[in-house]
MARNU-42203 format. One record per residue: residue in three letters; y, x, z of N, C-alpha, C, O, CB in turn; residue number from 1. Coordinates in Angstrom, 1 decimal, m for minus. Glycine has a CB too. Layout:
! MARNU-42203
<node ALA,<Y,X,Z>,<Y,X,Z>,<Y,X,Z>,<Y,X,Z>,<Y,X,Z>,NUM>
...
END
This chain:
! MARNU-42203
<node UNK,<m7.5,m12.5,m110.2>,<m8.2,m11.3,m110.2>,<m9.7,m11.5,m110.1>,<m10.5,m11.2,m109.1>,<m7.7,m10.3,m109.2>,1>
<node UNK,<m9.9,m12.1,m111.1>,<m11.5,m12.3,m110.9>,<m12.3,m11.0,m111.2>,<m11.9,m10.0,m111.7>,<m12.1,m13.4,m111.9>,2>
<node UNK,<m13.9,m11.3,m110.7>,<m14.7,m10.0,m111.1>,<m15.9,m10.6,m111.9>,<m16.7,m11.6,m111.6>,<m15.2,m9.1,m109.7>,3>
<node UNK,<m15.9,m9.6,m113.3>,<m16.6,m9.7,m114.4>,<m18.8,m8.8,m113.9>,<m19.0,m7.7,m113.4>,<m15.4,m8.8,m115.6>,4>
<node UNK,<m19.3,m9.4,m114.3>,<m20.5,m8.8,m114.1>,<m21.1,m8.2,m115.5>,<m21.5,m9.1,m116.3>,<m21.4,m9.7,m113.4>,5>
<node UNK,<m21.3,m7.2,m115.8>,<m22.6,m7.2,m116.7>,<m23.6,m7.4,m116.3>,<m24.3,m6.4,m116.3>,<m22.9,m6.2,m117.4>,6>
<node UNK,<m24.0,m8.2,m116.0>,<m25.4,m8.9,m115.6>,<m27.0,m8.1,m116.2>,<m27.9,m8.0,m115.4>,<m25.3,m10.6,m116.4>,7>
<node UNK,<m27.1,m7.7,m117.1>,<m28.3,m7.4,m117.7>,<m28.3,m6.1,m117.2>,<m29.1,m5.7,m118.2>,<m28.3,m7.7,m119.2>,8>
<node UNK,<m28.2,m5.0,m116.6>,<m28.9,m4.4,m116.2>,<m28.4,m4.0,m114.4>,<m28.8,m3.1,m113.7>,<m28.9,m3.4,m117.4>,9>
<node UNK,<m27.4,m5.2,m114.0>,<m27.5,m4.9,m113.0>,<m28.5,m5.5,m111.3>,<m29.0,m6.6,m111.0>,<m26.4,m5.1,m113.1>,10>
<node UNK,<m28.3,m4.2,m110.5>,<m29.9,m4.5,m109.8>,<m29.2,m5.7,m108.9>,<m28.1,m6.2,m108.5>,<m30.8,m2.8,m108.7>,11>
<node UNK,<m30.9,m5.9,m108.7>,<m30.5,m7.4,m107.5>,<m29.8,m7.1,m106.5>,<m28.9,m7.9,m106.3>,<m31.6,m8.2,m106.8>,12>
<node UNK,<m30.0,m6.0,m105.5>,<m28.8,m5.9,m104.3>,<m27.6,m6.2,m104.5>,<m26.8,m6.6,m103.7>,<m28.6,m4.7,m103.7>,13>
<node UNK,<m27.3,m5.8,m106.0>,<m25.8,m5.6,m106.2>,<m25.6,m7.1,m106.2>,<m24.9,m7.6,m105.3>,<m25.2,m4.8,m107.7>,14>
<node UNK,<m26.5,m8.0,m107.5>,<m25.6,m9.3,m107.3>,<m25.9,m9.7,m105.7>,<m24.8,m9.9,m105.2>,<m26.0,m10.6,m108.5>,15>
<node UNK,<m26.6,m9.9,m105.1>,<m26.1,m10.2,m104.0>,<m25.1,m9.6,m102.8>,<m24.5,m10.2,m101.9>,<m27.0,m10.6,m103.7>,16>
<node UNK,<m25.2,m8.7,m102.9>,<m23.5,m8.5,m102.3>,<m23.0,m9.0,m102.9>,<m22.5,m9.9,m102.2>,<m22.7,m7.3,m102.2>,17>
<node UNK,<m22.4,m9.3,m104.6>,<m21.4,m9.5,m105.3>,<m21.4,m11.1,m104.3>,<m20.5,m11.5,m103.5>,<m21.7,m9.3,m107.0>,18>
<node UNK,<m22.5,m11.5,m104.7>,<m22.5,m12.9,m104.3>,<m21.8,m13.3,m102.5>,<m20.9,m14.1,m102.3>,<m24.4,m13.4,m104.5>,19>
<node UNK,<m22.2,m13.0,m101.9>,<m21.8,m12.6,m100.7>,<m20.5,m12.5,m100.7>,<m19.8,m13.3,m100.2>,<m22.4,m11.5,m100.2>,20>
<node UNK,<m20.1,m11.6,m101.2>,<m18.4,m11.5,m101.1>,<m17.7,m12.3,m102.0>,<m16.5,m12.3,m101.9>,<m17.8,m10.0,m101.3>,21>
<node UNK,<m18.3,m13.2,m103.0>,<m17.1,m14.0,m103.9>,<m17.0,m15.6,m102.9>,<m16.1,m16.5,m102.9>,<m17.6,m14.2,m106.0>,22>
<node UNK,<m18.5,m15.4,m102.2>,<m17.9,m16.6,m101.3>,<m17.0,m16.4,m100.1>,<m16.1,m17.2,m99.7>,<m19.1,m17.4,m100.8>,23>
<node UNK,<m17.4,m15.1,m99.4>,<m16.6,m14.7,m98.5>,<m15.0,m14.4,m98.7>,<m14.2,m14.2,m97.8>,<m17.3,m13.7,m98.1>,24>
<node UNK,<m14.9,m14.3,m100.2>,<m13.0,m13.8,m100.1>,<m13.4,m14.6,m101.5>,<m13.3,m14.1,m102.6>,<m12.0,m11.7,m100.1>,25>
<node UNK,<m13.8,m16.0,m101.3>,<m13.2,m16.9,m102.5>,<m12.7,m16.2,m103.7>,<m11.5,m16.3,m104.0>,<m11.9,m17.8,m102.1>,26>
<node UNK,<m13.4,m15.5,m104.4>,<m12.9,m15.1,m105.7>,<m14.2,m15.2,m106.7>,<m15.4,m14.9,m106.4>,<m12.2,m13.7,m105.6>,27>
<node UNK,<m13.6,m15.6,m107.7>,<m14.0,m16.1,m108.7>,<m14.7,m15.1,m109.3>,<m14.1,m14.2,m109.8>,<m12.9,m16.6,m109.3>,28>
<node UNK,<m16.1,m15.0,m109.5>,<m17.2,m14.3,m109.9>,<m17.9,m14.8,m110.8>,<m18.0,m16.0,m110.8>,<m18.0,m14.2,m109.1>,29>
<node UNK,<m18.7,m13.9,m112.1>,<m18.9,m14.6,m113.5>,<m20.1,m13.2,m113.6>,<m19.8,m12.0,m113.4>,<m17.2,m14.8,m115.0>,30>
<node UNK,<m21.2,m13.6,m113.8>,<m22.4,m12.9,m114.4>,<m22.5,m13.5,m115.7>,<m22.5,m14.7,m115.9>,<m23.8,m13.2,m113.5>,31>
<node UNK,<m22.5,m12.3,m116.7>,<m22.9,m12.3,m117.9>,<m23.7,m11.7,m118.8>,<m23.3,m10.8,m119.5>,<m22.2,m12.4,m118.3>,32>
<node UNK,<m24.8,m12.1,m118.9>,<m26.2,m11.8,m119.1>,<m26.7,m12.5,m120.5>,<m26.2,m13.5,m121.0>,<m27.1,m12.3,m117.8>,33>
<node UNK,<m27.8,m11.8,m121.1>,<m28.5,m12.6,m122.3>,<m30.0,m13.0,m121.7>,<m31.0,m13.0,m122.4>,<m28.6,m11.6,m123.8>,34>
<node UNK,<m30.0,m13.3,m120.8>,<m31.2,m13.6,m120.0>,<m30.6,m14.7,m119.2>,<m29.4,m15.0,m119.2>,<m32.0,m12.4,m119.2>,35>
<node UNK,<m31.8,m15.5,m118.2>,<m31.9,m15.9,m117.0>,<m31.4,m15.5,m116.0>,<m31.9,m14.4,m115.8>,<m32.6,m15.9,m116.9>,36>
<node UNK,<m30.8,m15.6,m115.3>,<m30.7,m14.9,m113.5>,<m30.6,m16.4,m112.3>,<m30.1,m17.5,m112.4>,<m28.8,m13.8,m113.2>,37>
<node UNK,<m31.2,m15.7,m111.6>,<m30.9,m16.8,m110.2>,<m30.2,m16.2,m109.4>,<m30.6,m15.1,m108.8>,<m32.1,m17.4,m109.3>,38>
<node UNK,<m28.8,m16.9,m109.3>,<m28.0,m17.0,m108.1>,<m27.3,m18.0,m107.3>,<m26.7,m19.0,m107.7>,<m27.4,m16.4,m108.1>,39>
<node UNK,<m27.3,m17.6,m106.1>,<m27.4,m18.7,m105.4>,<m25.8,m19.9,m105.7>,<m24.8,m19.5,m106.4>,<m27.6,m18.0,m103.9>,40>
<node UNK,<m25.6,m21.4,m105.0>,<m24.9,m22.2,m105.0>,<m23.6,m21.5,m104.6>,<m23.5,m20.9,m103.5>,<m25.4,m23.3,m104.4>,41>
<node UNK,<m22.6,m21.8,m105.5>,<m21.1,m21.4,m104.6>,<m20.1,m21.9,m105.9>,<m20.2,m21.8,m107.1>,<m20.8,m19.2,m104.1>,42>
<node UNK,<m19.2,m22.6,m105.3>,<m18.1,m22.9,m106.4>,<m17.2,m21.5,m107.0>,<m16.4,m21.6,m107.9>,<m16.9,m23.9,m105.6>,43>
<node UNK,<m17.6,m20.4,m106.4>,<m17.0,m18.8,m106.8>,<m18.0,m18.2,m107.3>,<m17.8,m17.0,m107.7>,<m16.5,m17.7,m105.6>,44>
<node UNK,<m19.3,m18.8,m107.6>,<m19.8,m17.8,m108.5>,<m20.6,m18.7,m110.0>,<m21.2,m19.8,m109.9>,<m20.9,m16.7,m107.6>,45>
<node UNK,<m20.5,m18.0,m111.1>,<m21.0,m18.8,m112.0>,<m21.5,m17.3,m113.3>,<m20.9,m16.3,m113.7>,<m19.8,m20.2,m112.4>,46>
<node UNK,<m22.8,m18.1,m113.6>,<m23.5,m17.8,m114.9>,<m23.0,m17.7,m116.1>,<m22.7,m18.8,m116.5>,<m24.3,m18.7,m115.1>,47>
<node UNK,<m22.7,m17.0,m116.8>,<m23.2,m17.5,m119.1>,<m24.1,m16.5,m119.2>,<m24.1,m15.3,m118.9>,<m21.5,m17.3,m121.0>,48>
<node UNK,<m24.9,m17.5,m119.9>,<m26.0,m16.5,m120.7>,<m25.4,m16.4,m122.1>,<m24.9,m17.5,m122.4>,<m27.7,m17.1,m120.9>,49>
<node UNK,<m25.5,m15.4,m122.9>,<m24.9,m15.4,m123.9>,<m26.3,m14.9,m124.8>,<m27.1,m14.2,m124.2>,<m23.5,m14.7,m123.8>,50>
<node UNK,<m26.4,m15.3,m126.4>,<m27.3,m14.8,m126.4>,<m27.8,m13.2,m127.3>,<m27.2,m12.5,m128.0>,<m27.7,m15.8,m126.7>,51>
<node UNK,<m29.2,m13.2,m127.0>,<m29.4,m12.0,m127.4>,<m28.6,m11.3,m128.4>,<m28.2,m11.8,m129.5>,<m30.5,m12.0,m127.6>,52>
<node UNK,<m28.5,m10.2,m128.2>,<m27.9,m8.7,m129.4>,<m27.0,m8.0,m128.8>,<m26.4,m8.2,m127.8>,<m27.0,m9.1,m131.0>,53>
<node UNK,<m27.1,m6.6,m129.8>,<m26.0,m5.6,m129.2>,<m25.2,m6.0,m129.1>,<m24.8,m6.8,m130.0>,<m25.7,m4.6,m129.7>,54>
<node UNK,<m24.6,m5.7,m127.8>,<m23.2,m5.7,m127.6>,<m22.4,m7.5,m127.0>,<m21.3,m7.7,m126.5>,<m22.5,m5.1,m129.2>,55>
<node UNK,<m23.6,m8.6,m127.3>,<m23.0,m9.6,m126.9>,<m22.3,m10.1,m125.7>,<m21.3,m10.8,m125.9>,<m23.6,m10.2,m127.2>,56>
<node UNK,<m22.6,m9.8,m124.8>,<m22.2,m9.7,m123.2>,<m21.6,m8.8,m122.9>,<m21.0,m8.8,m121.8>,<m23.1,m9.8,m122.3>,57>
<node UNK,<m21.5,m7.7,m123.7>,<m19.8,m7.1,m123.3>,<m18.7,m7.9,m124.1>,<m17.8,m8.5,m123.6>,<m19.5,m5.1,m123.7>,58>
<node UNK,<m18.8,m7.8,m125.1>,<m17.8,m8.7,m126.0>,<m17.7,m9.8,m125.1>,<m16.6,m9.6,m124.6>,<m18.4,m9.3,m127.6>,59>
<node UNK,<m18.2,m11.0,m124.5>,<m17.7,m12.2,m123.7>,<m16.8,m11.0,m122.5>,<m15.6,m11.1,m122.6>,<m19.2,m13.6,m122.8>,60>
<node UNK,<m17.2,m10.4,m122.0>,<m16.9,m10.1,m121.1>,<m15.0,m9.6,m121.2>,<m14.0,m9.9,m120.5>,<m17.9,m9.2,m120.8>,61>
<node UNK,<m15.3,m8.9,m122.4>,<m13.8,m8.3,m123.1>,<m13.2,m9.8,m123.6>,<m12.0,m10.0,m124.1>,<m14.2,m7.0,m124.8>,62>
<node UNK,<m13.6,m10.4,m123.5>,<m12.6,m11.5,m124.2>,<m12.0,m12.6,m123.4>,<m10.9,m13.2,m123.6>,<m13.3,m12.3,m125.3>,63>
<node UNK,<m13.0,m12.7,m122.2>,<m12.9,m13.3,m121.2>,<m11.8,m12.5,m120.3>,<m10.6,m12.9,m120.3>,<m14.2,m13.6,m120.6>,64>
<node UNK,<m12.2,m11.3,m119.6>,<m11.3,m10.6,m118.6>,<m9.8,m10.1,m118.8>,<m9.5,m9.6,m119.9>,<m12.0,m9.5,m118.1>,65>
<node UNK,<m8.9,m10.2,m117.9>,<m7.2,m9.8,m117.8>,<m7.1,m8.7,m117.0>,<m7.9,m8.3,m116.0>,<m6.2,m11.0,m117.1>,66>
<node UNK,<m6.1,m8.2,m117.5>,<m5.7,m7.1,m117.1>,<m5.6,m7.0,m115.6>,<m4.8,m7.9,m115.3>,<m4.6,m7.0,m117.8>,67>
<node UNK,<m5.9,m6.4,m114.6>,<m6.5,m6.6,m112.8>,<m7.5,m7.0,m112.6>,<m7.7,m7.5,m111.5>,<m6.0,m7.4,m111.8>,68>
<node UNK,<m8.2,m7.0,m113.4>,<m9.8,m7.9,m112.9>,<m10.5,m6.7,m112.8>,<m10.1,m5.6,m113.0>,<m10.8,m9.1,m114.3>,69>
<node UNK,<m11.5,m6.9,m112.5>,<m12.6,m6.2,m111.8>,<m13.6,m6.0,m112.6>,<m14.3,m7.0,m112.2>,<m13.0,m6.9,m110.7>,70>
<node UNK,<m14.3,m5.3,m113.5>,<m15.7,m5.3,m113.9>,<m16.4,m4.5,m113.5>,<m16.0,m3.4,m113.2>,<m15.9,m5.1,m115.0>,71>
<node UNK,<m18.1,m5.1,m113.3>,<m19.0,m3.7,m112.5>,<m19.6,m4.1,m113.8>,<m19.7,m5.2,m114.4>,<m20.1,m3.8,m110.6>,72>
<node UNK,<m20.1,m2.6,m114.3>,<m20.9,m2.5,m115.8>,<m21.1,m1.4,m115.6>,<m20.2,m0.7,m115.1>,<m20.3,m2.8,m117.2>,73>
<node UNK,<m22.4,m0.7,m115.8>,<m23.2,0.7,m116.2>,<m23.0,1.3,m117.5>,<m23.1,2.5,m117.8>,<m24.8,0.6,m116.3>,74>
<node UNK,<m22.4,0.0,m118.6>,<m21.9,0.6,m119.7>,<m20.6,1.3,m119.9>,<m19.7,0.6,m119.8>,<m22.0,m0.3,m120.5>,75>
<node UNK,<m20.4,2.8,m120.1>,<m19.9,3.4,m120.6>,<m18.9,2.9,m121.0>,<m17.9,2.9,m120.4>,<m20.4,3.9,m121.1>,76>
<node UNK,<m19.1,2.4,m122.4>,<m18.2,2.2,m123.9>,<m17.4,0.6,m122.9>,<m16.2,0.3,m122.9>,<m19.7,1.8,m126.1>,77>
<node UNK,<m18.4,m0.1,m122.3>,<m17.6,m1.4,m122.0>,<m16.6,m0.7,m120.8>,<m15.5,m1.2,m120.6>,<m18.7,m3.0,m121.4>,78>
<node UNK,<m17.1,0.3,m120.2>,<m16.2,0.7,m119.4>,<m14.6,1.2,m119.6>,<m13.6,1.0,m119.1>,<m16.8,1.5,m118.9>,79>
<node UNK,<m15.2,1.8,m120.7>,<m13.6,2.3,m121.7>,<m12.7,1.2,m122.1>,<m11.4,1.2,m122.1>,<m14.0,3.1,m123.3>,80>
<node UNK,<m13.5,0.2,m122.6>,<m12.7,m0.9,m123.4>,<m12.1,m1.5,m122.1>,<m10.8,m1.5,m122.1>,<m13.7,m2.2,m124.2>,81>
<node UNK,<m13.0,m2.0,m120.7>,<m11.9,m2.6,m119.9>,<m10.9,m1.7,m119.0>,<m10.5,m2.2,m117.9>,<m12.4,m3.5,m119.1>,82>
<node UNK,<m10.6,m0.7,m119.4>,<m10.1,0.0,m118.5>,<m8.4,0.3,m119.8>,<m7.2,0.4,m119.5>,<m11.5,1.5,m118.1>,83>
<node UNK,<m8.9,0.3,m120.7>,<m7.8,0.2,m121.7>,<m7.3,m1.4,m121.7>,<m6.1,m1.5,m121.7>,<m8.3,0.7,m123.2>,84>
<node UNK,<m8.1,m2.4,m121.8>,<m7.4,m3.2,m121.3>,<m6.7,m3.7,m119.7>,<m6.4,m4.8,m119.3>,<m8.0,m3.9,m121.8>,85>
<node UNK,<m6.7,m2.7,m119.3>,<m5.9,m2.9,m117.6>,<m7.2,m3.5,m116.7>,<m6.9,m4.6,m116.1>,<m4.3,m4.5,m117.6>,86>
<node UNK,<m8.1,m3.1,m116.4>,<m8.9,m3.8,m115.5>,<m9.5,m2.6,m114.8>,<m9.6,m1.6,m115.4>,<m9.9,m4.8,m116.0>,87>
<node UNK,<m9.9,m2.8,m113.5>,<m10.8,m2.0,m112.2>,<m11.9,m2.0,m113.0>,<m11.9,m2.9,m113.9>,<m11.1,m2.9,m110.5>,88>
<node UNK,<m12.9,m1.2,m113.0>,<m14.1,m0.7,m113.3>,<m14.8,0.2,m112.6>,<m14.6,1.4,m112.7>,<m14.2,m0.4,m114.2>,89>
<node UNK,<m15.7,m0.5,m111.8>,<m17.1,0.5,m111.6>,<m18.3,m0.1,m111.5>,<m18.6,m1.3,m111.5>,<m17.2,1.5,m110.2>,90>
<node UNK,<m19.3,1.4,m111.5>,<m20.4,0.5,m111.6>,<m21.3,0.4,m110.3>,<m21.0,0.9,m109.2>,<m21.3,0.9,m112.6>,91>
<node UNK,<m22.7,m0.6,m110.8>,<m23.4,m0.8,m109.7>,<m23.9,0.1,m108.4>,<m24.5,m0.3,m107.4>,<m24.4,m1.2,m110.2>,92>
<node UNK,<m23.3,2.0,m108.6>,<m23.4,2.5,m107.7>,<m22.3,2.7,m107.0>,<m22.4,3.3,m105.9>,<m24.0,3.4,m108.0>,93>
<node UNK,<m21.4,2.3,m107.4>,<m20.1,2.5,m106.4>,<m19.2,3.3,m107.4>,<m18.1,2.9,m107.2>,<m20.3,3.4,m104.8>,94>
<node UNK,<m19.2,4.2,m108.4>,<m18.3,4.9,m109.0>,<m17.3,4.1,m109.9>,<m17.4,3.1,m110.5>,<m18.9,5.9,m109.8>,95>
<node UNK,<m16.4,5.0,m109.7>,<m15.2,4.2,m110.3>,<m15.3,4.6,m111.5>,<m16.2,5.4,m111.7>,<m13.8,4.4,m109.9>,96>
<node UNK,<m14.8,4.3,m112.1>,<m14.8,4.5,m113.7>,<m13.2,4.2,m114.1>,<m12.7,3.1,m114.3>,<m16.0,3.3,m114.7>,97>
<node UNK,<m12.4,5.8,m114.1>,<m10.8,5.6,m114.3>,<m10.3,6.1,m115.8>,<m11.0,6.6,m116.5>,<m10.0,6.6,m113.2>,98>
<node UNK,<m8.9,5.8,m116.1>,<m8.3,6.2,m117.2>,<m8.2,7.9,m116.8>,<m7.5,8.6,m117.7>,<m6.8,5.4,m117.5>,99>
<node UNK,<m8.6,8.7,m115.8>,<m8.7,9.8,m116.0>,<m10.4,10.7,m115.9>,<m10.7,11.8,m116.3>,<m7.6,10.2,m115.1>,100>
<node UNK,<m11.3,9.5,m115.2>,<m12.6,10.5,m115.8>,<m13.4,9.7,m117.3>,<m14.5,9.9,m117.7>,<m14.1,10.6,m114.3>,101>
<node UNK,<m12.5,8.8,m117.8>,<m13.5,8.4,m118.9>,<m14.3,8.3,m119.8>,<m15.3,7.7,m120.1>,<m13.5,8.2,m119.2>,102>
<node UNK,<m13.2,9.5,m120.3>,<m13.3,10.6,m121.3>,<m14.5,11.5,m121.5>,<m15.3,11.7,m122.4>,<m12.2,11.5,m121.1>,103>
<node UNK,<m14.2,11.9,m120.0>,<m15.5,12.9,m119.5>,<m17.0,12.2,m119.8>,<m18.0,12.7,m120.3>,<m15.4,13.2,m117.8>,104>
<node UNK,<m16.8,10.8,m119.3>,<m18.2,10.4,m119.2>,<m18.2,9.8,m120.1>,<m19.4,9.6,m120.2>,<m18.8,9.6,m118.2>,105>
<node UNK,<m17.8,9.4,m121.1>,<m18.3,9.3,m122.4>,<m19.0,10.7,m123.1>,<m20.2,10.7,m123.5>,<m17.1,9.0,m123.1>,106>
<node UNK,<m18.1,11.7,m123.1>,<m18.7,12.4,m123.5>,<m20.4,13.3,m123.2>,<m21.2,13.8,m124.0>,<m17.9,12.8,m123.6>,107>
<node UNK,<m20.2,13.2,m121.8>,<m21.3,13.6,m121.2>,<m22.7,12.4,m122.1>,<m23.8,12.8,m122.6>,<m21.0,13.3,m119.4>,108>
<node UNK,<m22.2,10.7,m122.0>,<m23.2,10.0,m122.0>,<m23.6,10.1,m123.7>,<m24.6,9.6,m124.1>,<m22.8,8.6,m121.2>,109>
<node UNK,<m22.8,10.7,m124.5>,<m22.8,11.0,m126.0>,<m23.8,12.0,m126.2>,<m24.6,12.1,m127.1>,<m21.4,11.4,m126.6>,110>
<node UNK,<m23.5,12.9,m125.3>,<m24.2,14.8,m125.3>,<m25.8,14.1,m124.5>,<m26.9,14.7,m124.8>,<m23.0,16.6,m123.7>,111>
<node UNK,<m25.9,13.2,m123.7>,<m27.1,13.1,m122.9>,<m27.9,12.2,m124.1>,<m29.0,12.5,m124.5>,<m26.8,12.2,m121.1>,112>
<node UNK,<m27.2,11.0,m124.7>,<m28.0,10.5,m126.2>,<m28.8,11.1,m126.9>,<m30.0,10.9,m127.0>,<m27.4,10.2,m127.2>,113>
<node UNK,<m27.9,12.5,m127.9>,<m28.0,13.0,m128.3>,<m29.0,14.0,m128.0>,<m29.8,14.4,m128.9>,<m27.1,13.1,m128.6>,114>
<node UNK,<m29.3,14.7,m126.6>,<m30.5,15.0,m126.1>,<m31.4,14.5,m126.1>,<m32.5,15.2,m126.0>,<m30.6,15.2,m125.4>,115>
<node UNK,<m31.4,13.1,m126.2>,<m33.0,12.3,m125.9>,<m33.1,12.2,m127.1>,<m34.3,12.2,m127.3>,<m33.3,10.7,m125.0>,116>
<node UNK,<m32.6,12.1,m128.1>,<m33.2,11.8,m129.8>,<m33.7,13.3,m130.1>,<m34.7,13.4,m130.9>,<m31.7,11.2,m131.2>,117>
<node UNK,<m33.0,14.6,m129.5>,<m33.9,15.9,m129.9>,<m34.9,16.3,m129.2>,<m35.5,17.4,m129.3>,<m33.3,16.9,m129.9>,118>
<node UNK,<m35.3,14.7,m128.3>,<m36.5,14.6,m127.2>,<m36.5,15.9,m126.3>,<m37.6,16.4,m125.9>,<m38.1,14.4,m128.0>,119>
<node UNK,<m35.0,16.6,m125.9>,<m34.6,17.5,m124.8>,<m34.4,16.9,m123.7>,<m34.1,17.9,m123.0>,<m33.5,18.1,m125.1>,120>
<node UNK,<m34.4,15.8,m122.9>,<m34.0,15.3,m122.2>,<m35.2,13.5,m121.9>,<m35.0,12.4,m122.5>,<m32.5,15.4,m122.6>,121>
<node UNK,<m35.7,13.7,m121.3>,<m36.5,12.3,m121.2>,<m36.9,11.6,m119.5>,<m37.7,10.8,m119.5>,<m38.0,12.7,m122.1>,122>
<node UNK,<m36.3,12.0,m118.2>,<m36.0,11.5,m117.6>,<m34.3,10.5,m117.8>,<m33.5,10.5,m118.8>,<m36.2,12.5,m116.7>,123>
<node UNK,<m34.5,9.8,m116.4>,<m32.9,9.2,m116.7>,<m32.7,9.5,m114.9>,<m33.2,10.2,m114.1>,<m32.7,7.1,m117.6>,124>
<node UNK,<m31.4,8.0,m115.0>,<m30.6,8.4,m113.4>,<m31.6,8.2,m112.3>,<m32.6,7.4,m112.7>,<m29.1,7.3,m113.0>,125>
<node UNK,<m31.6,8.6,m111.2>,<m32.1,9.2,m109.8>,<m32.4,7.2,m109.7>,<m31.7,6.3,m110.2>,<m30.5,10.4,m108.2>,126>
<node UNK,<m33.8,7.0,m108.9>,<m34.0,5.7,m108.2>,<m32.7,5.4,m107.6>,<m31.9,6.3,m107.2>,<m35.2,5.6,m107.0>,127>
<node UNK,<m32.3,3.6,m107.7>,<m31.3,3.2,m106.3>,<m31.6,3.1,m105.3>,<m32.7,2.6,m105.1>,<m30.6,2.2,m106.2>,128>
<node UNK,<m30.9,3.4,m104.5>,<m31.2,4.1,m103.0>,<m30.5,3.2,m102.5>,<m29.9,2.4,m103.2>,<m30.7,5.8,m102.5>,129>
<node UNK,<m30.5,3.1,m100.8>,<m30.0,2.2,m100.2>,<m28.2,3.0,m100.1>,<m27.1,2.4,m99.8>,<m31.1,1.9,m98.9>,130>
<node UNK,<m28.5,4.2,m100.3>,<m26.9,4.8,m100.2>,<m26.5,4.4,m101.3>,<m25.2,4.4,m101.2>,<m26.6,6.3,m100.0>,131>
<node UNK,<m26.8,4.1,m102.6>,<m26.3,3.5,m103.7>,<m25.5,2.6,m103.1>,<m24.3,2.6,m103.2>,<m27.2,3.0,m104.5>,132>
<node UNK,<m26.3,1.6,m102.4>,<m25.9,0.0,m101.9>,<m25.0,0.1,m101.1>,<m24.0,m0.6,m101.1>,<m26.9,m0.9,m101.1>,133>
<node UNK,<m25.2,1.4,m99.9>,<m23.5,1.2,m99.4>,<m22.6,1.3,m99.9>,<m21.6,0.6,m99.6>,<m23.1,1.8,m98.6>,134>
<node UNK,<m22.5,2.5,m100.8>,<m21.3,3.3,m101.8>,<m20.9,1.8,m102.3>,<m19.7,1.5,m102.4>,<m22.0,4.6,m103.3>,135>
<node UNK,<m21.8,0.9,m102.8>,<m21.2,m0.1,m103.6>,<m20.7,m1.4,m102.7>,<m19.9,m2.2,m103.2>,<m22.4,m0.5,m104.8>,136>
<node UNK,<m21.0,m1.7,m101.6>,<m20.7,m2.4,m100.7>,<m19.3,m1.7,m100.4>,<m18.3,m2.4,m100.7>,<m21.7,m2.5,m99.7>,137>
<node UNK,<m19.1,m0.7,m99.8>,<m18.2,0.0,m99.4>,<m16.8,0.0,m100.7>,<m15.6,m0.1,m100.6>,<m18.9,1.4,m99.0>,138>
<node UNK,<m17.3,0.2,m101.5>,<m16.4,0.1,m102.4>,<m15.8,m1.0,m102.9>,<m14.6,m1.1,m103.0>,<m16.8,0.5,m103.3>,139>
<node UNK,<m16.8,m2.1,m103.2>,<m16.2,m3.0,m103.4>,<m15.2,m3.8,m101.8>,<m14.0,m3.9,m102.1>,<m17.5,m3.7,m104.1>,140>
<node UNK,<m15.3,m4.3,m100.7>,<m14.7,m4.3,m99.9>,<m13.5,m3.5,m99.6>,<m12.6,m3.9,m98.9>,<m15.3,m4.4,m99.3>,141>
<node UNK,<m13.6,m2.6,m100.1>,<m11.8,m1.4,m100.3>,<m10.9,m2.3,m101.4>,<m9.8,m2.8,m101.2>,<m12.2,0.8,m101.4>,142>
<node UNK,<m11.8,m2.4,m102.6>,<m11.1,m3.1,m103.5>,<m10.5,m4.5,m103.5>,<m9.6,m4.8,m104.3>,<m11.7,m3.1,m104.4>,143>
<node UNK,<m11.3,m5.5,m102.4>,<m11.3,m6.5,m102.5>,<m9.9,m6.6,m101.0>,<m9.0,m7.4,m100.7>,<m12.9,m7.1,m102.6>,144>
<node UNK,<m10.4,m5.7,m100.5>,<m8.8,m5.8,m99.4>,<m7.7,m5.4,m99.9>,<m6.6,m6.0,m99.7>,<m8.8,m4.8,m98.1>,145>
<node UNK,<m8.0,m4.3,m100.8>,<m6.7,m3.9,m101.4>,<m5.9,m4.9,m102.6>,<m4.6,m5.1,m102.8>,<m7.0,m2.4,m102.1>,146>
<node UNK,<m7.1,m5.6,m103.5>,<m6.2,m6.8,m104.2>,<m6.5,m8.1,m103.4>,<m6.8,m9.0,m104.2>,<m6.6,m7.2,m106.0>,147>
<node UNK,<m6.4,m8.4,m102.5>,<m6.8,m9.8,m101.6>,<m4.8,m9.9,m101.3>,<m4.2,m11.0,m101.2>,<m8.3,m9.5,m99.7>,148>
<node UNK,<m4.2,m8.8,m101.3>,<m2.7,m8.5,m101.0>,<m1.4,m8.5,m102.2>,<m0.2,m8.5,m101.9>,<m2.7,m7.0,m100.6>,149>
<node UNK,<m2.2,m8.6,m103.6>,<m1.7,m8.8,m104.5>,<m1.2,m10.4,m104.6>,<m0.7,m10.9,m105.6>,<m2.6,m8.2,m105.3>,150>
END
């Protein structure tokens, strides 16, 4: 039950909790990014850069992860894909992303596009907060006790 990262737009607190806990409950952690990142030494966590274009680092990500794995991703659409393929999903703020709100947030995040191209809409989501960081700390440690039993 490893945990998948979309790396490229996730904030630094997150990978380091991430980092933090794959050495702390030995599980096997994978950032996948089309850039650089620094993180720190651990036989549980590791890098691919994959390279630039749409969609390339969710595709590794979908091809790489099994059904119980874990992905944290802000993307939507990769969220749908691993969630139809059998995997945990949420994102860097702590929300889950289930086979019963998916739907929803797709469509919301389709209707919120579609506003910014009729230039109706041109803010985006609220700064991360440090309650972001708990929600996502908090969350992730629920998950990681609950499959540490698997």
């Amino acid at each position: 039950m490893p945990i998948w990262v979309d790396a490229d737009a996730c904030p630094v607190p997150i990978r380091e909790i991430l980092c933090r806990a794959a050495t702390r409950w030995q599980i096997q952690t994978t950032f996948i990014a089309n850039h650089a990142i620094n993180l720190p030494p651990s036989p549980y966590i590791s890098r691919r850069q994959v390279p630039h274009g749409f969609d390339v680092a969710d595709n590794e990500i979908m091809e790489q992860m099994s059904e119980g794995d874990l992905v944290i991703t802000q993307d939507i659409p990769l969220a749908a894909e691993a969630i139809e393929k059998g995997a945990d999903v949420f994102n860097p703020r702590g929300q889950a992303f289930t086979k019963e709100n998916i739907r929803q947030r797709l469509a919301m995040r389709n209707f919120m596009e579609e506003m910014r191209s009729a230039g109706q809409v041109t803010g985006g989501p609220a700064p991360f907060s440090q309650g972001d960081r708990k929600e996502f700390a908090d969350k992730l440690d629920r998950w990681l006790q609950k499959n540490q039993k698997r």
